[in-house]
C-alpha positions as CSV (number, residue, x, y, z in Angstrom):
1,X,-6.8,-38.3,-35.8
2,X,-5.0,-40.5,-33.7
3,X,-6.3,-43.8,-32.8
4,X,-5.1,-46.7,-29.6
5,X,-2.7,-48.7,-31.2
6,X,-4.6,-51.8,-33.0
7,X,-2.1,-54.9,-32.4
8,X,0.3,-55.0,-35.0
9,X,-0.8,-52.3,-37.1
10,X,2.4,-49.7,-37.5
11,X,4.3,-51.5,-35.8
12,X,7.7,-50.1,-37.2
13,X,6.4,-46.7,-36.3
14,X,4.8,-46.7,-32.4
15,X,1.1,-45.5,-33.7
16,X,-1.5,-45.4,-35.9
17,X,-3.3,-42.4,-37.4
18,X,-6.7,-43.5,-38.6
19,X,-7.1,-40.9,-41.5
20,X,-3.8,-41.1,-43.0
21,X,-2.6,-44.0,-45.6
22,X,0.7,-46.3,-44.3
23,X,2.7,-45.0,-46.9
24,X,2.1,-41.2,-45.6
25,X,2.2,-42.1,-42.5
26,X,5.5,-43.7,-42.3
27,X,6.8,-40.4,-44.0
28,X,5.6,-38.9,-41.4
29,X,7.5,-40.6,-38.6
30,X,10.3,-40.6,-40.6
31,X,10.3,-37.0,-40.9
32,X,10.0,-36.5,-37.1
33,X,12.9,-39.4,-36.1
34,X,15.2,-37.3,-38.7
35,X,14.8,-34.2,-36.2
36,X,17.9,-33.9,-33.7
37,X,16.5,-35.6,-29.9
38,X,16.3,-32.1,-28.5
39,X,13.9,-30.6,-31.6
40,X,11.3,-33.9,-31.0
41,X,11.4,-33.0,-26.9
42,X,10.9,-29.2,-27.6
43,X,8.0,-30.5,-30.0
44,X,6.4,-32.7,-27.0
45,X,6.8,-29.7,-24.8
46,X,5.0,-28.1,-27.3
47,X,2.2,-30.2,-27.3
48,X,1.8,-31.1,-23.2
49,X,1.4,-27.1,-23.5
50,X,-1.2,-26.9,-26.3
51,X,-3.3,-30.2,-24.4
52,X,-3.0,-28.2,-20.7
53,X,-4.3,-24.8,-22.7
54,X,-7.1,-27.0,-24.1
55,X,-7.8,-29.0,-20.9
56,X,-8.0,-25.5,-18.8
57,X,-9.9,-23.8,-21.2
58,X,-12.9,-26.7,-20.9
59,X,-13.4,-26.0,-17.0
60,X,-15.7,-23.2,-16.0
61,X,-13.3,-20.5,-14.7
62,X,-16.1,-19.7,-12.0
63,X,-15.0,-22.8,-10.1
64,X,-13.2,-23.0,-6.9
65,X,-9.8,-23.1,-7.2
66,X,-9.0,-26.8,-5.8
67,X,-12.4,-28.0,-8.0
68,X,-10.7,-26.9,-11.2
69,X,-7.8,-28.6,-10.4
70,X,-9.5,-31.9,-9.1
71,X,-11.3,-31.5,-12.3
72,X,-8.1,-30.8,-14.4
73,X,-6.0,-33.3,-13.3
74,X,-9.5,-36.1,-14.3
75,X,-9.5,-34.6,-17.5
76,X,-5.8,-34.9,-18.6
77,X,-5.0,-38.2,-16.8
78,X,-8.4,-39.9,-17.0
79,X,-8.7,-41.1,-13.9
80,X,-9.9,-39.4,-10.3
81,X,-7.7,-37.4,-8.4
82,X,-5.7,-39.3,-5.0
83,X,-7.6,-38.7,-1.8
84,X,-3.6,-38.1,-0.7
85,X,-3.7,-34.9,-3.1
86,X,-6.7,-33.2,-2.3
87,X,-7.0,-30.1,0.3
């Protein structure tokens, strides 16, 4: 489970996984950083895909259109959507 970063702690590594020892941890990251650039973006892609599928699948498909996306867009960026973007 992934945590906020405390100050300090992991700092060699960019974050801190709250149910997982340093030392596997750090293997961990290492394993990643090893990958080639474009395998670690195809992974992130991989990931924004799996949090949208996740974030959609939590609003009531009998919603209005523009209200599932108002409420999308709270959901995944945690904060209310810009009067400039609504319809």
């Amino acid at each position: 489970m992934v945590s906020r970063i405390e100050p300090d702690r992991y700092a060699d590594t960019g974050f801190a996984v709250a149910d997982t020892s340093p030392e596997i941890n750090a293997r961990i990251f290492a394993a990643v950083m090893a990958k080639e650039p474009e395998e670690r973006l195809l992974m992130g892609f991989s990931m924004l895909a799996t949090a949208r599928k996740i974030v959609w699948s939590s609003i009531p498909a009998d919603l209005p259109e523009s209200e599932r996306r108002r409420r999308f867009f709270e959901r995944f960026y945690g904060e209310p959507l810009p009067v400039s973007a609504r319809r």
